[in-house]
DOKEVO-788221 format. One record per residue (C-alpha): x, y, z. Coordinates in steps of 0.5 Angstrom, whole numbers, plus 500, padded with zeros to 3 digits. Example, Ala and Ser with C-alpha at 12.3 -4.5 7.8 and 13.67 -1.06 7.14 Angstrom:
2
525491516
527498514
// end
This chain:
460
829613109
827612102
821608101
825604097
829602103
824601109
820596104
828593102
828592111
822590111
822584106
830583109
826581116
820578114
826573111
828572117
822569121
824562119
829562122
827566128
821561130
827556129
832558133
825560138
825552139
832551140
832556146
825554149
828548150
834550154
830550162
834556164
830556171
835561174
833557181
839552182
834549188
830547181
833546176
841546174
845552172
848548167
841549163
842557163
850556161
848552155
842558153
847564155
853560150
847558145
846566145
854568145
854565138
848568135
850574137
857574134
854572128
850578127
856582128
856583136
863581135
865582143
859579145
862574152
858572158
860575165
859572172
853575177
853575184
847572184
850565181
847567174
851569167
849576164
850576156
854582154
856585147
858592144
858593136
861600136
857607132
860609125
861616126
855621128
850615129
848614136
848608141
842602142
842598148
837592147
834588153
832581154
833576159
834569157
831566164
825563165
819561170
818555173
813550168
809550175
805544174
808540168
800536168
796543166
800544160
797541154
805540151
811539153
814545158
820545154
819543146
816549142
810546139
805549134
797548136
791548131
791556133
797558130
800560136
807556138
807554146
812553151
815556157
819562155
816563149
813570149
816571156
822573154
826567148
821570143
823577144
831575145
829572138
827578134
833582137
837577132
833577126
834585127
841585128
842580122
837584118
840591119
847588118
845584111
842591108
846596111
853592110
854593117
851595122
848603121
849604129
852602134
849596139
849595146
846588148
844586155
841579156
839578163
840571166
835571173
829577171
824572174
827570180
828577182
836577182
840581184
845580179
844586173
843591178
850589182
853589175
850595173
853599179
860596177
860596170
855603168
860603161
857596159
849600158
851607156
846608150
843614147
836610147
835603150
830599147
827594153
824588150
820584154
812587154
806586149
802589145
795591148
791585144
794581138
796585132
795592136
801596136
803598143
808602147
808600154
809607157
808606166
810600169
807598176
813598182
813592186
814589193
814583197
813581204
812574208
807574214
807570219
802568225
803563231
799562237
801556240
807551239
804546236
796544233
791542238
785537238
779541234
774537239
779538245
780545245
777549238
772554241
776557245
783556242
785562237
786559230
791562227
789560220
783562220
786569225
790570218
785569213
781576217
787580216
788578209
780580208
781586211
786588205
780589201
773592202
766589198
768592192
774589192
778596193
784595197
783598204
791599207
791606211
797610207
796607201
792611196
788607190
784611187
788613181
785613174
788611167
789616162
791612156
788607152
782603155
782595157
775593155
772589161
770584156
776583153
779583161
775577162
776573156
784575157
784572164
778566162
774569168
768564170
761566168
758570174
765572177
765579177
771584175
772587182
775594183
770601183
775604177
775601169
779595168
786599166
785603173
786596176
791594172
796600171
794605175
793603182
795599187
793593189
796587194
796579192
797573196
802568193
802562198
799561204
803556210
798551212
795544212
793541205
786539204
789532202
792528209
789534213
787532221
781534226
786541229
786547230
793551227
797555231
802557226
800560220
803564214
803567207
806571202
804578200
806581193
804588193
804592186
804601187
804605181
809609179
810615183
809611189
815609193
815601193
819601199
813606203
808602201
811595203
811599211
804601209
801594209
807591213
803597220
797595216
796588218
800589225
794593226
788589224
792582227
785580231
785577238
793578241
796573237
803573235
804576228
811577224
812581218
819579213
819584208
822582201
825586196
823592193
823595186
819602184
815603178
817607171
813612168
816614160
817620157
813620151
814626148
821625146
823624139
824616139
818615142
815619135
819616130
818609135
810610135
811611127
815604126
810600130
804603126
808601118
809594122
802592125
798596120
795600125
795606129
799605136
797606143
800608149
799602155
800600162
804594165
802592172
808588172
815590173
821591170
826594176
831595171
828601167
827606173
834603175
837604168
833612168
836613175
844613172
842615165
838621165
839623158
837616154
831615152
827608155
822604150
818598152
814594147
814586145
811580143
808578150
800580148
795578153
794571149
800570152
799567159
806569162
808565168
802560167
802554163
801553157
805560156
804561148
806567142
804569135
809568130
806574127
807578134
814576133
814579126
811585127
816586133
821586129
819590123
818595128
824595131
829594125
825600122
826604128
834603129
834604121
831611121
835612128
842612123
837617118
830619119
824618122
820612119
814615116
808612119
803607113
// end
């Protein structure tokens, strides 16, 4: 592209942000929890219309919702290529996490608020409305300097990420034709740290699994029988410290966890700040910050089933259960590992008790090819947007549709990046974005689609 038109799209997305910050608070404040045990499908039907307007204004003029088997809406569009051009998917998803505890946030849930920091703070802000909203400016950018749009454009905006639903992957076996594209394009990452551009190259897999452990049919008096009654509890809690050695390394038999990280690092002490880290409490794990992170696996426990503190009697338990969350890097397969951890704490159960292992859903891992010339011309637009060479990061989270989309389409080209920076805190209270990593975002994005209809964008 001539240089006079790169700074002419640059300057067309930077006069979008107003409006993209504004239309991010019009989407926070839609809940669109996709958990109708919680919150009203009603909440993520008005997101999913607010969005069909947006988008058919920026010339997705097909764009129209479709009813999932899980209960959620997927937003769907098509903007058809001009000759010889090819064809983007963009990805987003308009669900969002549960606020958790409304009482830790320091501002409302669902009113987008500016802090003294400049961050702007509510639920789904980063995670994924920010993301959806730089796709608009995009769409709207592209279109006003190009009199159209210069390629075409497959959109997808999920209803249930979060929740792990079924229903995009359901719909993608049904309807492959509405994802077809020659690159796809998958906003919902970040950037290693704020303002440093950055492709998200390996994505960890995931698995879940509940484990329960009974020995007697209800609780017994601590005085009358503790010391020869086996607690379940506590029968529980040695399973789950046999998942780590004192290291902090995961100890499952079958599953491998020495992996080492070949890309960017993930400095300890910007690990620590990023997840707030108490002074004195160690990084655990014997490999660097990113080998834990990105590159090898690692087991959670999520809930556990037992007596709260508060309103808790003089007794010994004898049912106790909790909930696993087991991450495997790409190559791994999940469901493997799930078996794995599932024979593992059959295995160490201590003193005969009755154990029962449910396992949950599976998705595997992604790993990208980053010699393909998207990723160049890609790696170019994020370098003119940020002002900063790029680098090439680890997630530990998953995104099952990447390997989903990789599987049935061979051929295209996956790229993953977006405005969630470690600062973010997805899936926590007070969850939060720079309007700067939206702008970047966008910049790089329209850059990228621009030079997708011409050339690569030269890198600043």
């Amino acid at each position: 592209m001539p240089q006079t038109t790169i700074s002419a799209l640059i300057a067309a997305v930077r006069a979008q942000q107003p409006r993209a910050l504004a239309e991010l608070g019009e989407l926070v404040a839609f809940p669109s929890v996709a958990d109708p045990a919680q919150f009203d499908w009603q909440h993520s039907r008005d997101a999913a219309q607010w969005l069909l307007a947006q988008l058919r204004e920026a010339g997705i003029d097909d764009a129209h919702t479709v009813d999932t088997v899980d209960g959620s809406q997927t937003v769907v569009g098509h903007a058809p290529a001009p000759a010889g051009a090819p064809t983007v998917l963009l990805y987003g998803h308009y669900d969002v996490q549960p606020p958790l505890d409304e009482g830790l946030w320091q501002t409302p849930p669902f009113v987008l608020t500016e802090r003294d920091d400049g961050r702007l703070y509510g639920r789904g802000a980063a995670d994924c409305k920010g993301n959806l909203v730089a796709h608009l400016a995009v769409l709207r950018a592209l279109r006003e300097q190009f009199d159209g749009l210069p390629i075409g454009v497959r959109v997808i905006f999920e209803g249930s990420e979060e929740q792990g639903g079924s229903g995009l992957a359901d719909y993608l076996n049904q309807h492959p034709e509405d994802f077809a594209a020659d690159v796809m394009i998958i906003l919902d990452s970040g950037n290693a740290a704020t303002g440093e551009p950055t492709l998200t190259v390996s994505l960890r897999g995931v698995a879940d699994l509940t484990v329960s452990v009974d020995t007697f049919p209800v609780a017994l008096h601590s005085g009358q029988f503790g010391g020869a009654a086996p607690d379940a509890l506590q029968a529980l809690i040695r399973m789950l410290d046999s998942l780590r050695d004192e290291h902090g390394d995961l100890t499952v038999e079958g599953i491998d966890a020495t992996q080492h990280w070949n890309g960017v690092a993930y400095p300890e002490q910007r690990f620590r700040t990023d997840a707030g880290l108490e002074p004195g409490v160690d990084v655990i794990g014997s490999g660097s910050v990113a080998d834990q992170l990105w590159a090898r696996p690692t087991v959670t426990v999520l809930g556990v089933d037992a007596p709260s503190v508060v309103g808790s009697t003089a007794a010994v338990q004898g049912h106790a259960a909790a909930r696993l969350n087991l991450r495997v890097p790409p190559g791994m397969s999940a469901s493997a590992a799930q078996d794995a951890l599932a024979a593992h704490l059959y295995a160490v159960a201590p003193w005969g008790v009755q154990v029962n292992v449910t396992s949950g859903g599976t998705g595997e891992g992604f790993a990208a090819d980053t010699t393909t010339p998207a990723y160049g011309m890609l790696g170019a637009a994020l370098s003119r947007a940020f002002e900063r060479d790029v680098v090439f990061a680890g997630s530990g989270g998953a995104i099952p549709l990447t390997n989903e989309l990789s599987e049935r389409f061979p051929e295209a080209e996956i790229a993953l990046f977006g405005v969630e920076d470690p600062a973010a805190a997805i899936h926590a209270p007070n969850e939060s974005v720079a309007p700067s990593e939206i702008e970047g975002v966008s910049i790089a994005e329209a850059l990228f689609l621009a030079g997708l209809a011409s050339r690569p964008v030269a890198a600043a």
